[in-house]
SERO-4910 file (N, C-alpha, C, O; in steps of 0.05 Angstrom, whole numbers):
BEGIN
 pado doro    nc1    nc2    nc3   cac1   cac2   cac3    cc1    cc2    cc3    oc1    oc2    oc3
  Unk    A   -895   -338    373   -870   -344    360   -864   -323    338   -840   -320    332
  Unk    A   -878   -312    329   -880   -288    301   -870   -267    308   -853   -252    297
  Unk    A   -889   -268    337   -878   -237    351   -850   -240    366   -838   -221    376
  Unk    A   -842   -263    366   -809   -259    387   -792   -254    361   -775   -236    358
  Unk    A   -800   -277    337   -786   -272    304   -782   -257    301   -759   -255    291
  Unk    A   -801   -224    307   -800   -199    291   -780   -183    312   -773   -161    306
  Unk    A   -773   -193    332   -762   -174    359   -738   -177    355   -722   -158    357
  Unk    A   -729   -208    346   -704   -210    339   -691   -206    309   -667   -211    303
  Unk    A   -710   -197    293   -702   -189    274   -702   -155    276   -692   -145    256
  Unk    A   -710   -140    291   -699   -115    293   -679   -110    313   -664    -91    314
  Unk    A   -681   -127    328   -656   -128    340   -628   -134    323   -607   -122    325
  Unk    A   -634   -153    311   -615   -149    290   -606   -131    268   -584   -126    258
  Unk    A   -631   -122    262   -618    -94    240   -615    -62    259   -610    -40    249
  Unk    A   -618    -67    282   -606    -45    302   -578    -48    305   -560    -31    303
  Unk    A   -578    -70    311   -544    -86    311   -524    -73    289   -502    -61    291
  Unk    A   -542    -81    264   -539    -78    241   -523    -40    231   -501    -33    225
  Unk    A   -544    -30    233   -546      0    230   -523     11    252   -509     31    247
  Unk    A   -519     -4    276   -499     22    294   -476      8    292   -454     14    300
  Unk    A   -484    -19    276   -444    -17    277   -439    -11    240   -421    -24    231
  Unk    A   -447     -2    230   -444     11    209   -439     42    214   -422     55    201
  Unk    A   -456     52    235   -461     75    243   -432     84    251   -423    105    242
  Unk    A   -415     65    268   -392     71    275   -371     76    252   -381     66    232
  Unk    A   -348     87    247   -330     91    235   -309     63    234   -308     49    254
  Unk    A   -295     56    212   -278     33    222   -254     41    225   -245     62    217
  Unk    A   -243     24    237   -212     35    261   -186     26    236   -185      3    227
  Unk    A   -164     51    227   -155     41    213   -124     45    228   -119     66    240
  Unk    A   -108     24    226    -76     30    242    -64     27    219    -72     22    197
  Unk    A    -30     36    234    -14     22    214      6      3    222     13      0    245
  Unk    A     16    -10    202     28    -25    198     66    -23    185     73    -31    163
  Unk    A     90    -10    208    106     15    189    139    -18    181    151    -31    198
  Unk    A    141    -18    158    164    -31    156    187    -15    147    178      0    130
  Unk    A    212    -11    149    223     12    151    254      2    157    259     -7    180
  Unk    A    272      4    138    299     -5    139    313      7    117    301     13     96
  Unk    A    346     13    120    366     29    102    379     -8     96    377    -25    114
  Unk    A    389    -14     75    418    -24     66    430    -17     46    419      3     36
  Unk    A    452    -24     33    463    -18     10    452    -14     -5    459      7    -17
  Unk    A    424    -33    -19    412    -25    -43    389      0    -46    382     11    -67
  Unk    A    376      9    -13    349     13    -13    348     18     14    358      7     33
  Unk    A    326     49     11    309     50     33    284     53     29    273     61      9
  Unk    A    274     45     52    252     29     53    233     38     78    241     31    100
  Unk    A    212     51     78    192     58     86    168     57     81    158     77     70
  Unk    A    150     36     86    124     30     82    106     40    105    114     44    128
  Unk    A     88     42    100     64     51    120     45     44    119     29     62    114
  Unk    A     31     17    123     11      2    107    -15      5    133    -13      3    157
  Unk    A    -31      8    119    -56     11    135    -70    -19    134    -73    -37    117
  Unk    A    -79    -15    164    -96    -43    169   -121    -40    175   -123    -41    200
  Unk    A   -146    -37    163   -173    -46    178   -179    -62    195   -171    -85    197
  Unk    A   -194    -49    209   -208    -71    229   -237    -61    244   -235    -37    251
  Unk    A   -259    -70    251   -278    -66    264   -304    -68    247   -326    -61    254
  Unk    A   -294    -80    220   -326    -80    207   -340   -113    207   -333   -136    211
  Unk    A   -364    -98    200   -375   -134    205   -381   -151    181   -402   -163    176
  Unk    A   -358   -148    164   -358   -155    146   -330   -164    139   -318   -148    124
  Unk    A   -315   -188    149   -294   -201    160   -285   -210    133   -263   -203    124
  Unk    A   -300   -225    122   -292   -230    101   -281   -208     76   -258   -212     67
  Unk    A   -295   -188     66   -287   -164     50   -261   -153     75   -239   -149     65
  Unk    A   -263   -150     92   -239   -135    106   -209   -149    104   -186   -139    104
  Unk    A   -216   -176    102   -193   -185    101   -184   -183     71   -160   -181     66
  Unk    A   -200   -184     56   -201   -175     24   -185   -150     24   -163   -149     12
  Unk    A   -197   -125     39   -180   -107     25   -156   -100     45   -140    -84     35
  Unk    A   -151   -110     71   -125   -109     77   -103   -117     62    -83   -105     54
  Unk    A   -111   -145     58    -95   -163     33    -88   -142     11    -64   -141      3
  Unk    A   -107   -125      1    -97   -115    -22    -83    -92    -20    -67    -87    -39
  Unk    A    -86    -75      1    -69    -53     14    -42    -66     21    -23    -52     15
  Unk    A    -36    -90     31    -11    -86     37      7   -104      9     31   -109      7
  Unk    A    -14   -109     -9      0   -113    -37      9    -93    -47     31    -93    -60
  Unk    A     -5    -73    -44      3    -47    -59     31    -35    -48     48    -29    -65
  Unk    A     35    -31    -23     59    -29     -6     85    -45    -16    106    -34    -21
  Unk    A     82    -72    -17    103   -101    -24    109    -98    -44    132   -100    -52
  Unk    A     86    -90    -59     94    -96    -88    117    -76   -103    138    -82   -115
  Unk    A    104    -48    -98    119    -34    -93    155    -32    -89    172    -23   -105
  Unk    A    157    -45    -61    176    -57    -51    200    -76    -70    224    -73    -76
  Unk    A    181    -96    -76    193   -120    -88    203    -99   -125    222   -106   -139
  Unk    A    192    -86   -130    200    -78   -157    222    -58   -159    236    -54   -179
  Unk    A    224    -45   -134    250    -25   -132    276    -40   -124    300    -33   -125
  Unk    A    270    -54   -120    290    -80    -95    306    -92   -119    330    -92   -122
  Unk    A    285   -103   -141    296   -120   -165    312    -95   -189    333    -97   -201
  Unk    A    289    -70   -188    314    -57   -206    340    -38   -185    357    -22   -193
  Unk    A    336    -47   -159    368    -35   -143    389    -60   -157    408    -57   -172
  Unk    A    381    -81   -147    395   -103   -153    411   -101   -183    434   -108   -185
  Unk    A    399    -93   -200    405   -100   -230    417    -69   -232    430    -68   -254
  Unk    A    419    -44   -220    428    -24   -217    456    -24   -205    476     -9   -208
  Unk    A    452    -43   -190    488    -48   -176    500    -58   -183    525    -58   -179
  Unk    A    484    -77   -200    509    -90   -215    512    -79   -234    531    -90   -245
  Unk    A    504    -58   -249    507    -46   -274    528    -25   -272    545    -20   -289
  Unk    A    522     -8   -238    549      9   -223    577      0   -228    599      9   -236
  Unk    A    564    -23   -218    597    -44   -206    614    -42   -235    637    -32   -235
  Unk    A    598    -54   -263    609    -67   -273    628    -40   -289    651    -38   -297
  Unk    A    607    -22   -290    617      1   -305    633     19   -294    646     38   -304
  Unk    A    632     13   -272    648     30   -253    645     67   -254    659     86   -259
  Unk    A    615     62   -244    596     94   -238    585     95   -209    571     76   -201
  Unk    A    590    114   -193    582    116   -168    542    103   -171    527    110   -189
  Unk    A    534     85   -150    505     77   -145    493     94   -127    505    103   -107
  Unk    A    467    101   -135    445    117   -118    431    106   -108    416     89   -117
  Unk    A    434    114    -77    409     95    -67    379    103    -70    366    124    -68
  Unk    A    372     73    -78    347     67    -93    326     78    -58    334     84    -35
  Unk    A    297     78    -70    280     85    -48    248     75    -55    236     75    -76
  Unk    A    238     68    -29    217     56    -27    195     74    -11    199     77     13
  Unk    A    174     85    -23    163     98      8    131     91     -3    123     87    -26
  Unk    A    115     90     26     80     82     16     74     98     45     85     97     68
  Unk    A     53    111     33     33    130     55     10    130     53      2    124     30
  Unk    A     -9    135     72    -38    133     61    -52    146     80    -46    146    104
  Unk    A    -74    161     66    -91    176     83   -116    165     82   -122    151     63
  Unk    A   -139    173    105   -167    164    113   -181    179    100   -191    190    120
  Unk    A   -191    188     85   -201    217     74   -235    213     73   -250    232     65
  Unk    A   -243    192     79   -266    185     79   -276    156     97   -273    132     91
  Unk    A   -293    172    125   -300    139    138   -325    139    152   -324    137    177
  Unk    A   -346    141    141   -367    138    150   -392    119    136   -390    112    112
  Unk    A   -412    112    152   -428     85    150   -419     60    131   -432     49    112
  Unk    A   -395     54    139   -383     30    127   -368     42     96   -359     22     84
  Unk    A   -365     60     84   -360     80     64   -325     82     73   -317     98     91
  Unk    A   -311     68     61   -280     75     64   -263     91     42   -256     72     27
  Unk    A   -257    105     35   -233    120     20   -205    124     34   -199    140     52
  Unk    A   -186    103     22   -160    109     34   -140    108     11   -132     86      4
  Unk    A   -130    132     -4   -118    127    -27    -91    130    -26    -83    152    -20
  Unk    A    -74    114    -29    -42    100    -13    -28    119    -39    -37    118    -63
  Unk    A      3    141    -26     19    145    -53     40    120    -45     47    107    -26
  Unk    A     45    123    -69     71    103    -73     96    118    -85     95    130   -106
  Unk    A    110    116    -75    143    146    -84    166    119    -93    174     99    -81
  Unk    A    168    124   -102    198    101   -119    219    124   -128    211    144   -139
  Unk    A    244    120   -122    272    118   -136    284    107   -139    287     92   -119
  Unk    A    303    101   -165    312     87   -172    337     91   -193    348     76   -208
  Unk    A    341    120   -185    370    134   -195    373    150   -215    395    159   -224
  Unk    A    344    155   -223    342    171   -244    343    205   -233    353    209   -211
  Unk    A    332    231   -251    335    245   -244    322    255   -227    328    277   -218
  Unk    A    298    236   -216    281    248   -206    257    228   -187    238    220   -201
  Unk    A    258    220   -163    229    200   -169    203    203   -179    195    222   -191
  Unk    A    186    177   -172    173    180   -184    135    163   -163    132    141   -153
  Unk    A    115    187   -164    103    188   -142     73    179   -161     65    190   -181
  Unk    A     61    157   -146     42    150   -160     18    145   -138     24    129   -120
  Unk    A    -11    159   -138    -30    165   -122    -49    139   -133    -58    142   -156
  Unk    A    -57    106   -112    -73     89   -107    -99     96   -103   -103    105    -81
  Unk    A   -121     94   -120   -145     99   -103   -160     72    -91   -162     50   -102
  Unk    A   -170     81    -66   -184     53    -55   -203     61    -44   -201     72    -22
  Unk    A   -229     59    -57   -256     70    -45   -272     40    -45   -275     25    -64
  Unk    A   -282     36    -13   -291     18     -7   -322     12      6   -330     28     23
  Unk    A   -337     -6      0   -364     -4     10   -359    -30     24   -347    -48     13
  Unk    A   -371    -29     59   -369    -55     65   -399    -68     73   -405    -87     87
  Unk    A   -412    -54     61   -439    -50     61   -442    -85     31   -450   -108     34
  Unk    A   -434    -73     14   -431    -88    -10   -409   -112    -14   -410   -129    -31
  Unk    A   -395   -109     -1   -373   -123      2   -358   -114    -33   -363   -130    -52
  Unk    A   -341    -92    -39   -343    -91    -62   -325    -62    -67   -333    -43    -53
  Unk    A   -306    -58    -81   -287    -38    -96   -313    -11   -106   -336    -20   -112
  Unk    A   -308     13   -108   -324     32   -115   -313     36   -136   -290     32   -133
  Unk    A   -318     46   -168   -303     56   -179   -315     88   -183   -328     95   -164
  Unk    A   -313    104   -200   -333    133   -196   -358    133   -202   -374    146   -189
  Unk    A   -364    116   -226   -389    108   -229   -402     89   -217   -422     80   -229
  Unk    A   -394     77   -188   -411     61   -177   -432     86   -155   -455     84   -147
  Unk    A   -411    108   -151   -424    123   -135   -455    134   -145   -472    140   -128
  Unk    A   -460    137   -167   -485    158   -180   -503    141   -191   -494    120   -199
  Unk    A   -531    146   -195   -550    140   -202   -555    122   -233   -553    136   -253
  Unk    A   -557    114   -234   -557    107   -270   -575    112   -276   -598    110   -267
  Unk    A   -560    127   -309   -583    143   -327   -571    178   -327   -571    193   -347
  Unk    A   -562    186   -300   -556    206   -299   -532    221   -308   -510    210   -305
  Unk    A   -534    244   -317   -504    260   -333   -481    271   -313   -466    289   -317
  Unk    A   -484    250   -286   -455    253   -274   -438    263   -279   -429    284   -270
  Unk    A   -426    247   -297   -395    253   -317   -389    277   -327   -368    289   -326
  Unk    A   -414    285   -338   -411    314   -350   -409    334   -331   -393    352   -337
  Unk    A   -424    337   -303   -426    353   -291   -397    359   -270   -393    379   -257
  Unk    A   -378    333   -271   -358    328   -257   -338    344   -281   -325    365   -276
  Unk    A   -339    334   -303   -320    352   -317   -320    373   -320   -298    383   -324
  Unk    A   -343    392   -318   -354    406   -330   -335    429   -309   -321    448   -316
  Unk    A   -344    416   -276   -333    432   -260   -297    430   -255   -285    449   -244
  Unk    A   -282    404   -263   -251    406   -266   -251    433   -292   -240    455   -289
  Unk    A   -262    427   -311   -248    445   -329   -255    475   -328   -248    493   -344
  Unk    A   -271    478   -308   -275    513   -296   -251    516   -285   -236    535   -288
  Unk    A   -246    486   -265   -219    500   -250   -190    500   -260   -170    513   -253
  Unk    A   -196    479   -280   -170    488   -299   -163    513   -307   -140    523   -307
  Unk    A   -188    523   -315   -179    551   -330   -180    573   -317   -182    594   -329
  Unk    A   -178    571   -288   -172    589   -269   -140    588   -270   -130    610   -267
  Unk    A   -127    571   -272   -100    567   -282    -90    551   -297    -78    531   -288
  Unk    A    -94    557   -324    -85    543   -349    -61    548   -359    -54    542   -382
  Unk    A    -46    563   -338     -6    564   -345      4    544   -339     24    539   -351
  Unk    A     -9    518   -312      0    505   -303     -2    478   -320     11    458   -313
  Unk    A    -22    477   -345    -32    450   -347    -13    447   -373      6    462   -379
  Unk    A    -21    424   -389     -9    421   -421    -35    432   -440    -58    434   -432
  Unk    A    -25    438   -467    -45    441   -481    -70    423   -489    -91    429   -499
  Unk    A    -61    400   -482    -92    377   -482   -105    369   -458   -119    349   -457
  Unk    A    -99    389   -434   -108    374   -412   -140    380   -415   -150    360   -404
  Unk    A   -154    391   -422   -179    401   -427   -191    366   -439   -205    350   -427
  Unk    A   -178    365   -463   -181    336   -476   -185    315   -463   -205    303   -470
  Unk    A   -169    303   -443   -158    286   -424   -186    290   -414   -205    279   -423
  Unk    A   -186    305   -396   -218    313   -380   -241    301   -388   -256    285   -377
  Unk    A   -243    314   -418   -269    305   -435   -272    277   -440   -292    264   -446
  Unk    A   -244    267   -436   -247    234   -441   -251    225   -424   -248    203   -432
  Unk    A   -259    222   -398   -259    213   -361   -271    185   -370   -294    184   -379
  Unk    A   -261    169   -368   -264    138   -358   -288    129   -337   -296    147   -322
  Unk    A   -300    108   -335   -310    106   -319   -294     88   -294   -306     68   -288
  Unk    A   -278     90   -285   -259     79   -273   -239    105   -268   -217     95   -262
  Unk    A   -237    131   -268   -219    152   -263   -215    153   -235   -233    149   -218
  Unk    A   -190    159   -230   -190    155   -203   -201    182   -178   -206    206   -181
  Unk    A   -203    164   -155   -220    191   -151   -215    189   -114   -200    171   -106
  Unk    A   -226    205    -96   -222    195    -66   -247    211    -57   -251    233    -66
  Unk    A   -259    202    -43   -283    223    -18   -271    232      0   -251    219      8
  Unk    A   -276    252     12   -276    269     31   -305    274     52   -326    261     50
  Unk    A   -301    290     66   -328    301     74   -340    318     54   -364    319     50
  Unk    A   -326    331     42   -341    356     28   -336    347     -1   -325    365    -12
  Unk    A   -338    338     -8   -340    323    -33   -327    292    -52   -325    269    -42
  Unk    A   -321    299    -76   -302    275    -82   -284    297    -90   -289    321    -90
  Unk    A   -256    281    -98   -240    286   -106   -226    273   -133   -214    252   -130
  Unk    A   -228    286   -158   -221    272   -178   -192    279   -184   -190    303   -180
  Unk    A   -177    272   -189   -153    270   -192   -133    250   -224   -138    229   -236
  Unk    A   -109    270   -226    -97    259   -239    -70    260   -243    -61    283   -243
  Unk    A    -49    238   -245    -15    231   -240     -4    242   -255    -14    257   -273
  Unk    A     25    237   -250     43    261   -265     46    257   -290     44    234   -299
  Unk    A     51    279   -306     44    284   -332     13    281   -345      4    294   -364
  Unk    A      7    271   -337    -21    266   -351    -32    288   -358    -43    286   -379
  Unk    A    -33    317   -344    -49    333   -350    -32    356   -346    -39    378   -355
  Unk    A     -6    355   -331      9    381   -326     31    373   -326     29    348   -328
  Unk    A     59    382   -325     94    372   -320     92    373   -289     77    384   -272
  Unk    A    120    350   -288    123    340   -259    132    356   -249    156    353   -248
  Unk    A    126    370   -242    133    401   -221    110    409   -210    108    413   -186
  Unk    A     88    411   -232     61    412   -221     48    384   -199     31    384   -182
  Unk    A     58    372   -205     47    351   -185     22    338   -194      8    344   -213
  Unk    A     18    319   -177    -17    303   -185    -34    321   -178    -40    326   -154
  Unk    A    -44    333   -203    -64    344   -197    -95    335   -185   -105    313   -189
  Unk    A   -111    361   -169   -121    338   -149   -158    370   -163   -158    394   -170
  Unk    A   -176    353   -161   -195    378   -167   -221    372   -155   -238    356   -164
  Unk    A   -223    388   -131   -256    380   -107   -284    383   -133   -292    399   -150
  Unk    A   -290    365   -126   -321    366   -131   -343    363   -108   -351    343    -96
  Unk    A   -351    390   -104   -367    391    -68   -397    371    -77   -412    374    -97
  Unk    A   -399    353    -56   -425    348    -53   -452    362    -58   -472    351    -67
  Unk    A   -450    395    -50   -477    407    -61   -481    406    -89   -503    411    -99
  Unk    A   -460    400   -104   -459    397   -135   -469    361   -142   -485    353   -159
  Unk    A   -456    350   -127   -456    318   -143   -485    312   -129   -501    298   -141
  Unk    A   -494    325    -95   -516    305    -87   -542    296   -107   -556    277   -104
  Unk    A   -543    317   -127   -575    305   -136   -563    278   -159   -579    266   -172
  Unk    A   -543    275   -159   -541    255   -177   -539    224   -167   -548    203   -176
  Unk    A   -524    232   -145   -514    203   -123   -537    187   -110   -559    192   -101
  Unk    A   -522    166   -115   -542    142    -96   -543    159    -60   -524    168    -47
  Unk    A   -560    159    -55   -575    174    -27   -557    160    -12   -542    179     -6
  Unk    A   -548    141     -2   -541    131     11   -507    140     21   -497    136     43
  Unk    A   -496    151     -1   -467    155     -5   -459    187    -14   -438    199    -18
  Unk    A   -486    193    -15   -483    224    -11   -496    238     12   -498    263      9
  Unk    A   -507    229     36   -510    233     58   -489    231     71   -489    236     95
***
């Protein structure tokens, strides 16, 4: 009886290991319509294939909040924009909705899919805001940057250490405190995986004018591996 116990319990963590081993399948989901107030283009990604049903349905749920929500807040200030047109009698701009998202990381249950979100709403300019969603379905559980590394270790420092080299490879482009900003990194900064590293990143204005864009700055794996949990830097 011990020995059939033990057969089916590696049978089960074989189970275990190759469907982790596999990548999970991500589609989309596109909603997409013009009217008077708003256009509207969502692109919402859907998981599916992990064995962990419960967290998946968790973070689909929250991916296509991010999309809606989105949605629902441009929708309410078109609304209060048209009538403000009407009343004043000023030509209305159509308002805009858009959500995109990329895979940038999918291996042994390890998800990174960080959604932009683009809003207009008649100003001079829109306005483009980068979601991070780094996911373990291993843990059932949100990553933030510091869930990735070891505790105890000077991660943080060595992550800044290397944005602000690359700052100052071009420091025409940034503001005079972006150096500052850096030095302050949160443990919660937003961030995305790749194959070849993470990616720490930061939204408009924060560190440069909106022309420069969200700035985005690689940190390669041969740099971060001695610090990371083994598991997530393999």
């Amino acid at each position: 009886m011990l020995k059939q116990r033990n057969i089916w319990m590696m049978v089960l963590m074989l189970f275990i290991l190759t469907a982790y081993s596999h990548p999970l399948t991500v589609t989309t989901k596109q909603i997409k319509y013009t009217n008077e107030l708003m256009e509207v283009d969502l692109n919402i990604p859907i998981v599916s294939g992990s064995v962990n049903p419960s967290f998946q349905r968790q973070v689909n749920g929250l991916l296509r909040k991010e999309s809606l929500d989105l949605k629902r807040q441009v929708e309410k200030e078109a609304h209060e924009n048209m009538a403000i047109s009407k009343k004043e009698g000023f030509p209305y701009r159509l308002h805009a909705a858009v959500s995109n998202y990329e895979v940038t990381y999918n291996q042994h249950g390890i998800l990174s899919i960080p959604v932009t979100l683009y809003s207009y709403t008649g100003g001079a300019h829109g306005m483009t805001v980068k979601v991070p969603n780094n996911f373990d379905f291993h843990t059932g559980k949100s990553l933030q940057l510091s869930d990735l590394f070891k505790k105890g270790t000077n991660y943080k420092q060595v992550i800044k250490d290397e944005i602000v080299a690359q700052i100052k490879k071009e420091d025409d482009l940034y503001f005079d405190n972006a150096i500052a900003v850096v030095q302050n990194m949160p443990n919660d900064q937003p961030y995305y995986m790749t194959k070849d590293g993470i990616v720490v990143y930061y939204g408009l204005y924060e560190i440069a004018p909106y022309a420069a864009g969200i700035r985005e700055f690689l940190i390669p794996f041969s740099t971060l591996r001695p610090y990371m949990k083994i598991q997530l830097a393999q």
